[in-house]
Predicted model as a PDB file, atoms N, CA, C, CB and O in Angstrom, pLDDT in the B-factor column:
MODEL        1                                                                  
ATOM      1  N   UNK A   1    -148.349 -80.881 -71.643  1.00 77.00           N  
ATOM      2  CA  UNK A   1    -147.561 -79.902 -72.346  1.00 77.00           C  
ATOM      3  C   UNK A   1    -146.430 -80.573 -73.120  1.00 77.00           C  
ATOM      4  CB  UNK A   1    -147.008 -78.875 -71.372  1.00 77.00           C  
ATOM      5  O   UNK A   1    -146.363 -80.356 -74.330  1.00 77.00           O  
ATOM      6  N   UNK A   2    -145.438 -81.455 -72.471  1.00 83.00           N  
ATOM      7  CA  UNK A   2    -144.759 -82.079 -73.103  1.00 83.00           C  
ATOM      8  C   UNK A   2    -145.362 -83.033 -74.137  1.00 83.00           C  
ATOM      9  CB  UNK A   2    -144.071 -82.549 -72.305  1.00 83.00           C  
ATOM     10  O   UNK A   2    -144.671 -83.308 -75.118  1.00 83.00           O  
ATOM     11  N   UNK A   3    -146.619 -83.578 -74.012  1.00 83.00           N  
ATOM     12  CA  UNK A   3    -146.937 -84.116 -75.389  1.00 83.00           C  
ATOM     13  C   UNK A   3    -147.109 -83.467 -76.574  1.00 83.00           C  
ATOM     14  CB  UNK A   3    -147.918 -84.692 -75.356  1.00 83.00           C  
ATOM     15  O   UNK A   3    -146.704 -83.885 -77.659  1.00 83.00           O  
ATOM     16  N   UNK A   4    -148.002 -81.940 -76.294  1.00 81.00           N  
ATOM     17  CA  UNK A   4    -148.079 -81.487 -77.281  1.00 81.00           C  
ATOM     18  C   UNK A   4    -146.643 -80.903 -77.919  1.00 81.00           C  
ATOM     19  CB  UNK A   4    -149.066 -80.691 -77.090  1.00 81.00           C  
ATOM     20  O   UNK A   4    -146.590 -80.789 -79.143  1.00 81.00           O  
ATOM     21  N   UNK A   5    -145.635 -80.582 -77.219  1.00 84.00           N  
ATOM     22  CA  UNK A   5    -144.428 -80.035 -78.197  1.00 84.00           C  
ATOM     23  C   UNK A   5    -143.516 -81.192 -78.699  1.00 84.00           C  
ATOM     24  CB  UNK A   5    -143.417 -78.933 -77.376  1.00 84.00           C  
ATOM     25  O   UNK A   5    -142.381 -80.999 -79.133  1.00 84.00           O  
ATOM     26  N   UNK A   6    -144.347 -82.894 -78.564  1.00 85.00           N  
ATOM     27  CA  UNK A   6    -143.582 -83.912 -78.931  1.00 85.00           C  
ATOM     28  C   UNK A   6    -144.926 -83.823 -80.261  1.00 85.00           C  
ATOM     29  CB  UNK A   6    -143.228 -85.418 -77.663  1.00 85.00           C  
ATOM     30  O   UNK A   6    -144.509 -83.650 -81.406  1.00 85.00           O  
ATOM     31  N   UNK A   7    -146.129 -83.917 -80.103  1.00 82.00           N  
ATOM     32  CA  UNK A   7    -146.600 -83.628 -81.607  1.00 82.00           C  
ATOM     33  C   UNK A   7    -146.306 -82.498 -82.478  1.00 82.00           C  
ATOM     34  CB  UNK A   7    -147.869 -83.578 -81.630  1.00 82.00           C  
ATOM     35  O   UNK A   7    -146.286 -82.525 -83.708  1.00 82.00           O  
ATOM     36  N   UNK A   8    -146.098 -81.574 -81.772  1.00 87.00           N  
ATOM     37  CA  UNK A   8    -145.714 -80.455 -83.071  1.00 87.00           C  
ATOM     38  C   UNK A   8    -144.424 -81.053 -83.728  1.00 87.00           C  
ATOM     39  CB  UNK A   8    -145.312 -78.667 -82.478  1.00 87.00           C  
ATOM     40  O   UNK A   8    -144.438 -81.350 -84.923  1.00 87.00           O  
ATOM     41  N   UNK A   9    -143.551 -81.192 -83.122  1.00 86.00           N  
ATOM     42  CA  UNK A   9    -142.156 -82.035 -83.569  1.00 86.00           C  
ATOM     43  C   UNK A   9    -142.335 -82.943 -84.318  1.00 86.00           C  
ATOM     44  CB  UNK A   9    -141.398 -82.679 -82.592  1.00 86.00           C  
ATOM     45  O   UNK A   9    -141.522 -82.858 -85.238  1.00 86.00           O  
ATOM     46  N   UNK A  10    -142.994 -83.806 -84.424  1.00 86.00           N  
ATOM     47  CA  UNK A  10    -143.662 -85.078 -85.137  1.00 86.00           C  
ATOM     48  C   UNK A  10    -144.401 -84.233 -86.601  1.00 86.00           C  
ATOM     49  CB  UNK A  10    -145.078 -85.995 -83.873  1.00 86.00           C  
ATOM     50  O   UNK A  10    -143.917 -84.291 -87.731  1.00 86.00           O  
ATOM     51  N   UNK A  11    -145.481 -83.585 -86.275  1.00 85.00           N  
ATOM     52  CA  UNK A  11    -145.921 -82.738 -87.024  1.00 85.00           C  
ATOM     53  C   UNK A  11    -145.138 -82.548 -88.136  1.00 85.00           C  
ATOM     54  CB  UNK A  11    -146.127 -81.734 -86.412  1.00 85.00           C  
ATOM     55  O   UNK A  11    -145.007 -83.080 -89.239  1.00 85.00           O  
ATOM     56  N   UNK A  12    -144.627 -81.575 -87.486  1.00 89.00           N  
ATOM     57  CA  UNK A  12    -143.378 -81.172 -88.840  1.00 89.00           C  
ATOM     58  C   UNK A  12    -142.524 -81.659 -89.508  1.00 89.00           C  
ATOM     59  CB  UNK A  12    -142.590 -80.492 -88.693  1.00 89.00           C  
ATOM     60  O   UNK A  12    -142.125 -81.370 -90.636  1.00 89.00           O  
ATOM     61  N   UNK A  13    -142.115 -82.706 -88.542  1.00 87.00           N  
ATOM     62  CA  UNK A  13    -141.285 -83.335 -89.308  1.00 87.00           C  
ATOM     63  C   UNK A  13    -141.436 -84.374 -90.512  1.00 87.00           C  
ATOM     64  CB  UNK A  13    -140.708 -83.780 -88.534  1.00 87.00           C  
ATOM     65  O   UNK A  13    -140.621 -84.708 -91.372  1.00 87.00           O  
ATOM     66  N   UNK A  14    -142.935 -84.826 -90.252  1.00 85.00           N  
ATOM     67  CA  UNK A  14    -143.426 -85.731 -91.158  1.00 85.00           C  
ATOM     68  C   UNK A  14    -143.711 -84.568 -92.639  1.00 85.00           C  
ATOM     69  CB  UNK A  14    -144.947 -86.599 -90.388  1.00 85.00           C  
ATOM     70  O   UNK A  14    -143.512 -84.846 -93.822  1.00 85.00           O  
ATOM     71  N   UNK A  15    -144.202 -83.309 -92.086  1.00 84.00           N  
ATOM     72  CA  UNK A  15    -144.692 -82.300 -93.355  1.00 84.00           C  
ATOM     73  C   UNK A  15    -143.219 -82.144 -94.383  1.00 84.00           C  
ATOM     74  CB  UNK A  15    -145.278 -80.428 -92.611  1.00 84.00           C  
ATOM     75  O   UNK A  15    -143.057 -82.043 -95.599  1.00 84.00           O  
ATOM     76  N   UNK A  16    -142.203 -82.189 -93.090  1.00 85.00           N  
ATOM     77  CA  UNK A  16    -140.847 -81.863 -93.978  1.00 85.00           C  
ATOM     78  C   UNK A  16    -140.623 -83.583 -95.071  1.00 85.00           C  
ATOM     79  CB  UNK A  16    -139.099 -81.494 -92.490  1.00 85.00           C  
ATOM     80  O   UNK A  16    -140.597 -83.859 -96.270  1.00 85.00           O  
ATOM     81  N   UNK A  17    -140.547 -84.082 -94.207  1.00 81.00           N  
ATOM     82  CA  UNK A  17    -139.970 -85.214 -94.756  1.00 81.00           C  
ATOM     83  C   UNK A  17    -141.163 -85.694 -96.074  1.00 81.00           C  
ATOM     84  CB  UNK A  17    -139.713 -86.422 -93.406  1.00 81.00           C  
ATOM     85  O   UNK A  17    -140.708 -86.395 -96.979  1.00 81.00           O  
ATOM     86  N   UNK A  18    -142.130 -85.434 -96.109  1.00 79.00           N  
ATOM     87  CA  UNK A  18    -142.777 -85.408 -97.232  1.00 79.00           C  
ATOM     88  C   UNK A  18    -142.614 -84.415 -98.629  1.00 79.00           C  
ATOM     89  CB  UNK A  18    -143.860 -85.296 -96.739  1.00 79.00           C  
ATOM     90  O   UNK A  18    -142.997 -84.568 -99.788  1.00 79.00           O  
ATOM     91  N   UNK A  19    -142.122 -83.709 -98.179  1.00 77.00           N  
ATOM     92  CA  UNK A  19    -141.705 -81.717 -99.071  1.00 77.00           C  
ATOM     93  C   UNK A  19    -140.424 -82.879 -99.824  1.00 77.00           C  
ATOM     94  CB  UNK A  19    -140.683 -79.473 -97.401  1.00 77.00           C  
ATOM     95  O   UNK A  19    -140.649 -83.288-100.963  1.00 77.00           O  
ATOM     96  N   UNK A  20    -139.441 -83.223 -99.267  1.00 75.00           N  
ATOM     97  CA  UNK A  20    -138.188 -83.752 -99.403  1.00 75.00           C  
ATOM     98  C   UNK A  20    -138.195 -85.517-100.211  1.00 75.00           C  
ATOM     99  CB  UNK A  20    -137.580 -83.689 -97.752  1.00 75.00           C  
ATOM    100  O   UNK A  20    -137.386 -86.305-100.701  1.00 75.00           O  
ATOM    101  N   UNK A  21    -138.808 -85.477-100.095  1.00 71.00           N  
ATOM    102  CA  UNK A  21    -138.672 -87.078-100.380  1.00 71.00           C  
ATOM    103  C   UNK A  21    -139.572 -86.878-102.011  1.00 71.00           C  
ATOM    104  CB  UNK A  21    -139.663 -88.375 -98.835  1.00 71.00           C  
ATOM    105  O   UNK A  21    -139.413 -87.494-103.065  1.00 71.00           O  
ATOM    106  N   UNK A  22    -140.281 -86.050-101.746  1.00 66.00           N  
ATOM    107  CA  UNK A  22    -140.483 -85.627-103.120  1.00 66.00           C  
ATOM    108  C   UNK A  22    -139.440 -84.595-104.289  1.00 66.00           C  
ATOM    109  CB  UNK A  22    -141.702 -84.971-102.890  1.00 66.00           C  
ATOM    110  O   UNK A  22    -139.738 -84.207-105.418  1.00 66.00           O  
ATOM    111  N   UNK A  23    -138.789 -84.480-103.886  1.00 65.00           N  
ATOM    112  CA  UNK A  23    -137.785 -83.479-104.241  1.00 65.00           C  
ATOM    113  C   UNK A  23    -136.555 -83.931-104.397  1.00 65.00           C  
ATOM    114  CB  UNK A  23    -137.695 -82.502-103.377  1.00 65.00           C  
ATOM    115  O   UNK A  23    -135.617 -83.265-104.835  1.00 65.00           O  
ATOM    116  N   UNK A  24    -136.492 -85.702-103.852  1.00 67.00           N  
ATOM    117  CA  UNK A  24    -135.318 -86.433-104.041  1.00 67.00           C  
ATOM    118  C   UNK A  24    -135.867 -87.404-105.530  1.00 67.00           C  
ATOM    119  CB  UNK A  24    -134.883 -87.401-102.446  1.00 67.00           C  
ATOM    120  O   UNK A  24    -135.135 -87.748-106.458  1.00 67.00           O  
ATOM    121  N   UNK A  25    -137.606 -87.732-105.360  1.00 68.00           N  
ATOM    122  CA  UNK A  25    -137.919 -88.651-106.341  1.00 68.00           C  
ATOM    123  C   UNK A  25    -137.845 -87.979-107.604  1.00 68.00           C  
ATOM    124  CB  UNK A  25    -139.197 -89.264-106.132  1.00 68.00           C  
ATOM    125  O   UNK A  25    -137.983 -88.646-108.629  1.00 68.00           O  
ATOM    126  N   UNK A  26    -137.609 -86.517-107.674  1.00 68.00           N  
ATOM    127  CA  UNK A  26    -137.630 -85.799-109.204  1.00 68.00           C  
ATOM    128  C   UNK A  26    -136.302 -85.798-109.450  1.00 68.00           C  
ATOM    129  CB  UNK A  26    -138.257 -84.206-109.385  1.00 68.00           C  
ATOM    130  O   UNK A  26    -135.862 -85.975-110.586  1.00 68.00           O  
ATOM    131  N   UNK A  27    -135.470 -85.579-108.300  1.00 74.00           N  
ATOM    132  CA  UNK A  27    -133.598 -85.075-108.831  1.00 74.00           C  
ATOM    133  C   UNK A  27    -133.604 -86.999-109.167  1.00 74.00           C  
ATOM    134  CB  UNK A  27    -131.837 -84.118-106.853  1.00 74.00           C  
ATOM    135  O   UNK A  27    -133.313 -87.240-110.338  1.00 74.00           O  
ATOM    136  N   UNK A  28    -133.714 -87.485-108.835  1.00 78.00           N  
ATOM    137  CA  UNK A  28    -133.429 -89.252-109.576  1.00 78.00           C  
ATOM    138  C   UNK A  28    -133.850 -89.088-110.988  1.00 78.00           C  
ATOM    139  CB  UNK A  28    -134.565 -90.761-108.827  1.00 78.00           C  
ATOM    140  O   UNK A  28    -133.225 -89.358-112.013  1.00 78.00           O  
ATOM    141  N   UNK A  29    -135.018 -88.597-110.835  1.00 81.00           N  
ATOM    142  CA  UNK A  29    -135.721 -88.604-112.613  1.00 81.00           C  
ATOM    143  C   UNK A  29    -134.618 -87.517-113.405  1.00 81.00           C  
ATOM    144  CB  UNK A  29    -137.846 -87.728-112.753  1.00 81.00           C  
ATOM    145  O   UNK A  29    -133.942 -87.710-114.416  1.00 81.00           O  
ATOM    146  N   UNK A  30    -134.701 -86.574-112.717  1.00 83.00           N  
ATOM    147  CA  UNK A  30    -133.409 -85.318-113.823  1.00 83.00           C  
ATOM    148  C   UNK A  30    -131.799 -86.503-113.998  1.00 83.00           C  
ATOM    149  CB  UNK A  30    -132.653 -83.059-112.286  1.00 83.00           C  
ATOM    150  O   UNK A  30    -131.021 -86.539-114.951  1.00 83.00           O  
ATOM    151  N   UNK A  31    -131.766 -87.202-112.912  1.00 84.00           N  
ATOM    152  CA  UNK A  31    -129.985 -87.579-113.211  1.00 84.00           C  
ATOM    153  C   UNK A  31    -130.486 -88.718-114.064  1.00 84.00           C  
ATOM    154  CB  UNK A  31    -128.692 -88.151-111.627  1.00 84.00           C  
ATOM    155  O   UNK A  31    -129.643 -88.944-114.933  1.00 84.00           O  
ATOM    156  N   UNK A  32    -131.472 -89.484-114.155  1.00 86.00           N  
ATOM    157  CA  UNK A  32    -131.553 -90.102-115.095  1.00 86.00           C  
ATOM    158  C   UNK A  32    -131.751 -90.015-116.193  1.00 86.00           C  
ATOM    159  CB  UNK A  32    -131.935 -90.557-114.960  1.00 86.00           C  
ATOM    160  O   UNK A  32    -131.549 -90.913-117.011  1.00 86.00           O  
ATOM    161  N   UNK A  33    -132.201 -88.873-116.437  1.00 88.00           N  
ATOM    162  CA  UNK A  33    -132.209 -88.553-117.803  1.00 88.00           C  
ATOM    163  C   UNK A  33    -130.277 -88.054-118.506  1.00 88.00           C  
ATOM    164  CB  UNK A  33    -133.524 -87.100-117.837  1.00 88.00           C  
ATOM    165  O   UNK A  33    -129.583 -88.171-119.516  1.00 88.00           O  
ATOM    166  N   UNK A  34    -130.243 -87.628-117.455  1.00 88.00           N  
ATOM    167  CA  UNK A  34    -128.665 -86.844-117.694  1.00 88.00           C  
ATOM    168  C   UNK A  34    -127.897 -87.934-117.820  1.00 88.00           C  
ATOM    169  CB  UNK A  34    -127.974 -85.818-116.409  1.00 88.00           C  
ATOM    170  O   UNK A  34    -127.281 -87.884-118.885  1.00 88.00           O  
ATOM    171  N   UNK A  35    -127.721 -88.662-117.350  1.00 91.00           N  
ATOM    172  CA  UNK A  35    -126.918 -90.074-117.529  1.00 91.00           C  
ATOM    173  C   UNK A  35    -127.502 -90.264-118.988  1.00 91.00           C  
ATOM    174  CB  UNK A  35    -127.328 -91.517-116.273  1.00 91.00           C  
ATOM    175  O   UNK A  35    -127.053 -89.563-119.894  1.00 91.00           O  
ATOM    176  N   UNK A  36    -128.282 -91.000-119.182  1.00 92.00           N  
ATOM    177  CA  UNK A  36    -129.278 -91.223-120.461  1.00 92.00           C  
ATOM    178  C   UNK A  36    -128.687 -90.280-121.610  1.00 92.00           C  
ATOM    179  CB  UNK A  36    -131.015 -90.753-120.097  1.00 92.00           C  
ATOM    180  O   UNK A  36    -128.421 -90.767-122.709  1.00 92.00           O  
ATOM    181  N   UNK A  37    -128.544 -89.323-121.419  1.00 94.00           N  
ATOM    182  CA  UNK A  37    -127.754 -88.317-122.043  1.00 94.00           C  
ATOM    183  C   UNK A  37    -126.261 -88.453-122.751  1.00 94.00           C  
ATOM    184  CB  UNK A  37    -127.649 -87.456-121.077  1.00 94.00           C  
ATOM    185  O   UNK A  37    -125.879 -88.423-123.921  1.00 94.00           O  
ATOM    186  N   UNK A  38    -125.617 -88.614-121.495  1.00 93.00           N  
ATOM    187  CA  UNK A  38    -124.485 -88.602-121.273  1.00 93.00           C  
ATOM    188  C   UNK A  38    -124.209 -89.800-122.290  1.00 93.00           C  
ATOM    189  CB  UNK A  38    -124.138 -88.653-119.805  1.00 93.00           C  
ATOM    190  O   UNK A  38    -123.549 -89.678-123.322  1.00 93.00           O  
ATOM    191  N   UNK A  39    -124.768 -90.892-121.877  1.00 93.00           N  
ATOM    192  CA  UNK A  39    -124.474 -91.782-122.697  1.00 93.00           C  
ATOM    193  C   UNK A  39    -124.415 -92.165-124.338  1.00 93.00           C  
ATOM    194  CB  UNK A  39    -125.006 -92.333-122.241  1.00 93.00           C  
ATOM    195  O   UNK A  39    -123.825 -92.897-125.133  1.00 93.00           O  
ATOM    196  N   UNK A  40    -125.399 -91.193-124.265  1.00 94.00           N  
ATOM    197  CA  UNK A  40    -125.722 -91.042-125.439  1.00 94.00           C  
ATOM    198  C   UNK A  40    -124.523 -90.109-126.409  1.00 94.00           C  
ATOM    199  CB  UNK A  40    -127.107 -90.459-125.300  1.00 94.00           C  
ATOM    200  O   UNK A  40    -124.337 -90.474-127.570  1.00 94.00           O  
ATOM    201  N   UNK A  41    -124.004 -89.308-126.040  1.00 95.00           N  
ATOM    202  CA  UNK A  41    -123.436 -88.559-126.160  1.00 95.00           C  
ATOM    203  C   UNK A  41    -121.865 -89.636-126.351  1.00 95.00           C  
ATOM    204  CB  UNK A  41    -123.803 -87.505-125.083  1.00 95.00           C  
ATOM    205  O   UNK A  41    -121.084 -89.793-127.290  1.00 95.00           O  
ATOM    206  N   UNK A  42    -121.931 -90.126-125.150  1.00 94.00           N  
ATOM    207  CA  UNK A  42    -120.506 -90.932-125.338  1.00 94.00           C  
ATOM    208  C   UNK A  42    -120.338 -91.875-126.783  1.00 94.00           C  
ATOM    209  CB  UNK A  42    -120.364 -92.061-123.959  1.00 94.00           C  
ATOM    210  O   UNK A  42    -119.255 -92.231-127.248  1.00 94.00           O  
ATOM    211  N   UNK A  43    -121.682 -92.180-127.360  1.00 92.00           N  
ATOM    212  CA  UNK A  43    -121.406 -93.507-128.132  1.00 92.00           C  
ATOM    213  C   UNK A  43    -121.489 -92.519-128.874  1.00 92.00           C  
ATOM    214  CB  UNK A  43    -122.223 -94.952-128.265  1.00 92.00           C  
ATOM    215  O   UNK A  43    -121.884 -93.228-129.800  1.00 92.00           O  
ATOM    216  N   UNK A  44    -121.475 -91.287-129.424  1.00 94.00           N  
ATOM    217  CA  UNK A  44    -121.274 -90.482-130.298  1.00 94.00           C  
ATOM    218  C   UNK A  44    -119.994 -90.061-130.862  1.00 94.00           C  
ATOM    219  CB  UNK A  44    -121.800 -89.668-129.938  1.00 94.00           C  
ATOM    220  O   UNK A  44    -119.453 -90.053-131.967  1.00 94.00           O  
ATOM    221  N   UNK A  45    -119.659 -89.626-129.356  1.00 94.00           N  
ATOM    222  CA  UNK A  45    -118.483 -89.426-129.559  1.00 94.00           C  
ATOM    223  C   UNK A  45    -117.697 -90.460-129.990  1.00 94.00           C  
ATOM    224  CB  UNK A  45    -118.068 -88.955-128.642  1.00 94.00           C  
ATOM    225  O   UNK A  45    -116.988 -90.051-130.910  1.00 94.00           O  
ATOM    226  N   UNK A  46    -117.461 -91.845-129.695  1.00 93.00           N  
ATOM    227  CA  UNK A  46    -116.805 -92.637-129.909  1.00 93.00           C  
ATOM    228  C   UNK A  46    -116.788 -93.255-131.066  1.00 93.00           C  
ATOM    229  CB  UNK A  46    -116.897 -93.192-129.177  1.00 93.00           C  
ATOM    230  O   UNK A  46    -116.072 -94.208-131.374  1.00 93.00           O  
ATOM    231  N   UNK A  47    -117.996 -92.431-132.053  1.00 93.00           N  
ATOM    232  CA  UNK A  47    -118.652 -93.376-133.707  1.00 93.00           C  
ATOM    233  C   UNK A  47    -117.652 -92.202-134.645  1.00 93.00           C  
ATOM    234  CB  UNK A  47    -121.213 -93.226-134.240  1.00 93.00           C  
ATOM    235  O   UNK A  47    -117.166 -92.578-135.712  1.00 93.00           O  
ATOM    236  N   UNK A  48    -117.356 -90.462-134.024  1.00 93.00           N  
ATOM    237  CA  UNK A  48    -116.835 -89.828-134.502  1.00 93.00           C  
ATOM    238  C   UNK A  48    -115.586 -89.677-134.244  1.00 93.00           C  
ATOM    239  CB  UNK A  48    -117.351 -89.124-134.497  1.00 93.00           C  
ATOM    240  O   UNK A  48    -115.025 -88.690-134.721  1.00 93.00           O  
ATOM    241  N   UNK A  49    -114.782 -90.684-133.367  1.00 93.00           N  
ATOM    242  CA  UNK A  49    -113.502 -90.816-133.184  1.00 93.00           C  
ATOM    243  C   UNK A  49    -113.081 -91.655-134.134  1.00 93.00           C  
ATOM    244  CB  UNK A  49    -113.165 -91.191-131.972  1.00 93.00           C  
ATOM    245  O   UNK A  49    -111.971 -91.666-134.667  1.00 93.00           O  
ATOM    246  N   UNK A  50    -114.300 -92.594-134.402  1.00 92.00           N  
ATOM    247  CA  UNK A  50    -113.564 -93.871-135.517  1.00 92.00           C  
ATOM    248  C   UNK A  50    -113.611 -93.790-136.841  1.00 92.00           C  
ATOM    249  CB  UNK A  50    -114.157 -95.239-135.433  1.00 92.00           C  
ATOM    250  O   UNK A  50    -112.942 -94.534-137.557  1.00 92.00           O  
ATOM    251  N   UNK A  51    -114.605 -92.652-137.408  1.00 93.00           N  
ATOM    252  CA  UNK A  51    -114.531 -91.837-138.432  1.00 93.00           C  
ATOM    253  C   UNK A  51    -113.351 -91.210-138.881  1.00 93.00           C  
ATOM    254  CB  UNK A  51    -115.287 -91.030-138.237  1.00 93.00           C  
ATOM    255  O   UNK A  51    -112.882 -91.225-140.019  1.00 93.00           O  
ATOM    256  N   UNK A  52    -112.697 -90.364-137.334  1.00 92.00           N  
ATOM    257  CA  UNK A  52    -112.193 -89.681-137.878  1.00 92.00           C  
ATOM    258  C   UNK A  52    -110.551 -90.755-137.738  1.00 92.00           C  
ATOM    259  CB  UNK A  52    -112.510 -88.152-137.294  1.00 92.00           C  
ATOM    260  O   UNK A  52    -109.706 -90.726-138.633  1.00 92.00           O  
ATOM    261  N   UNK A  53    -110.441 -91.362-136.841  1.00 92.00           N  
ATOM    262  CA  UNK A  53    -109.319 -92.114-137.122  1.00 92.00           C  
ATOM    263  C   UNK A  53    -109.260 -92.828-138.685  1.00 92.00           C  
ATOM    264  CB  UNK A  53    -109.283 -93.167-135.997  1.00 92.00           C  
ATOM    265  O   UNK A  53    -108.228 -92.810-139.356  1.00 92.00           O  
ATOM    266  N   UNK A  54    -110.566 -93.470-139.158  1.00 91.00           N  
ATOM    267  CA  UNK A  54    -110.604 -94.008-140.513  1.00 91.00           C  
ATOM    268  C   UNK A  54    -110.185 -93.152-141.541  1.00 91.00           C  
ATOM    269  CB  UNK A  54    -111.851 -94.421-140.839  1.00 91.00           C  
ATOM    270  O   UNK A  54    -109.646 -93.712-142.496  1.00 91.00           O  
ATOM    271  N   UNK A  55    -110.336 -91.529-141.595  1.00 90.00           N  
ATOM    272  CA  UNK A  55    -110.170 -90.663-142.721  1.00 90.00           C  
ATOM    273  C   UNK A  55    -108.821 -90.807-142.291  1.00 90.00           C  
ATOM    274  CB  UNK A  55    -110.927 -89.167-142.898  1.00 90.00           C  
ATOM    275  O   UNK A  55    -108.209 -91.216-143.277  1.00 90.00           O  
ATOM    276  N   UNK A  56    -107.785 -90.643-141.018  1.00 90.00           N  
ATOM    277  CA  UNK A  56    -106.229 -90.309-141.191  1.00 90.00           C  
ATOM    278  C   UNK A  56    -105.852 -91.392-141.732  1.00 90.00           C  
ATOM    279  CB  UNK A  56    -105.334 -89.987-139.942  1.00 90.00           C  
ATOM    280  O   UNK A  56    -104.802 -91.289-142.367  1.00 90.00           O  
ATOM    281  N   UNK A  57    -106.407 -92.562-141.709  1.00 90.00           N  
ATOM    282  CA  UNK A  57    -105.614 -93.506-142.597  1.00 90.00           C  
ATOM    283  C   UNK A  57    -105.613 -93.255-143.892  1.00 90.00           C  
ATOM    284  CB  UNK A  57    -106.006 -94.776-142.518  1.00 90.00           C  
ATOM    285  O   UNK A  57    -104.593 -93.146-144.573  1.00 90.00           O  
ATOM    286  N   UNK A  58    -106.893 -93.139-144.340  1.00 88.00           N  
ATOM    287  CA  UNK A  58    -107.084 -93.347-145.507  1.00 88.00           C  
ATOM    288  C   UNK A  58    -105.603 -91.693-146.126  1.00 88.00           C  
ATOM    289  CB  UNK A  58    -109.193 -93.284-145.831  1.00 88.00           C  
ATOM    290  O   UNK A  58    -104.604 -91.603-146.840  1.00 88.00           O  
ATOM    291  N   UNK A  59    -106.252 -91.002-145.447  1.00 87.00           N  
ATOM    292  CA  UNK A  59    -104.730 -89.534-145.770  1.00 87.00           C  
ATOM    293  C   UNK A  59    -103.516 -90.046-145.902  1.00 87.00           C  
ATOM    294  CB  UNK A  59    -104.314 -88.312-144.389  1.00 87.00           C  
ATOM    295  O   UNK A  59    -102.752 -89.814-146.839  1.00 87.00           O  
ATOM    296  N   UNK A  60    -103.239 -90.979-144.670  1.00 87.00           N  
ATOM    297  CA  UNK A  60    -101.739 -91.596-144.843  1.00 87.00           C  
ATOM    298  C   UNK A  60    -101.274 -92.402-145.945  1.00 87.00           C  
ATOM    299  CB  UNK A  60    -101.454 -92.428-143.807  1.00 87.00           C  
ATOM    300  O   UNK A  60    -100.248 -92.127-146.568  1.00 87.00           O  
ATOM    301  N   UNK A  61    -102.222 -93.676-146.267  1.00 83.00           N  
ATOM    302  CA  UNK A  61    -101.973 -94.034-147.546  1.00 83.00           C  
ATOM    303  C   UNK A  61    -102.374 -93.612-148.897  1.00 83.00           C  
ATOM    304  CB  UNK A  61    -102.211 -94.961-147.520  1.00 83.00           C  
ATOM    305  O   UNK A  61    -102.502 -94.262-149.936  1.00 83.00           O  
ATOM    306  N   UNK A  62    -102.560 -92.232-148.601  1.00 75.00           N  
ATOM    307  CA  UNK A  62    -102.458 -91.379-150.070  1.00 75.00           C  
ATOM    308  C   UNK A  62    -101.245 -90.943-150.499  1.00 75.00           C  
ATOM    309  CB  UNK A  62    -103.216 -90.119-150.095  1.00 75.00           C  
ATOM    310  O   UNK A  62    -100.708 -90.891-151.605  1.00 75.00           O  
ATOM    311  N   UNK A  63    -100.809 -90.532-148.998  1.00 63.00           N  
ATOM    312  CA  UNK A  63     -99.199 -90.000-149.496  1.00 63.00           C  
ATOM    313  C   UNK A  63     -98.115 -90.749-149.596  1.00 63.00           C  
ATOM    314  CB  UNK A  63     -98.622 -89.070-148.686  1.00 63.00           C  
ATOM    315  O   UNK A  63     -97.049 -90.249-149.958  1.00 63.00           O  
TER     316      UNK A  63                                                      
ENDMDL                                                                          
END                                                                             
């Protein structure tokens, strides 16, 4: 008796830990893309900061 409620325990837990470990290998794939993103996003931002810092100059030595 005690073996079998040490396999059901086993049982399940292997069914869980399979459900899960798959469900960790996709959220890696989503944050990697989001990072990937992110980054992307940053060097954007930072090409339209230097734009726009370049136009206030150019404003300043107009006036």
């Amino acid at each position: 008796m005690i073996a079998g409620v040490g396999f059901i325990g086993l049982l399940t837990s292997t069914i869980t830990g399979f459900f899960t470990s798959q469900t960790t290998d996709a959220n890696k794939d989503d944050f990697s893309r989001l990072f990937e993103k992110i980054d992307q996003l940053d060097h954007k931002v930072d090409h339209l900061q230097r734009e726009l810092n370049l136009e206030r100059k150019k404003n300043r030595h107009k006036k």
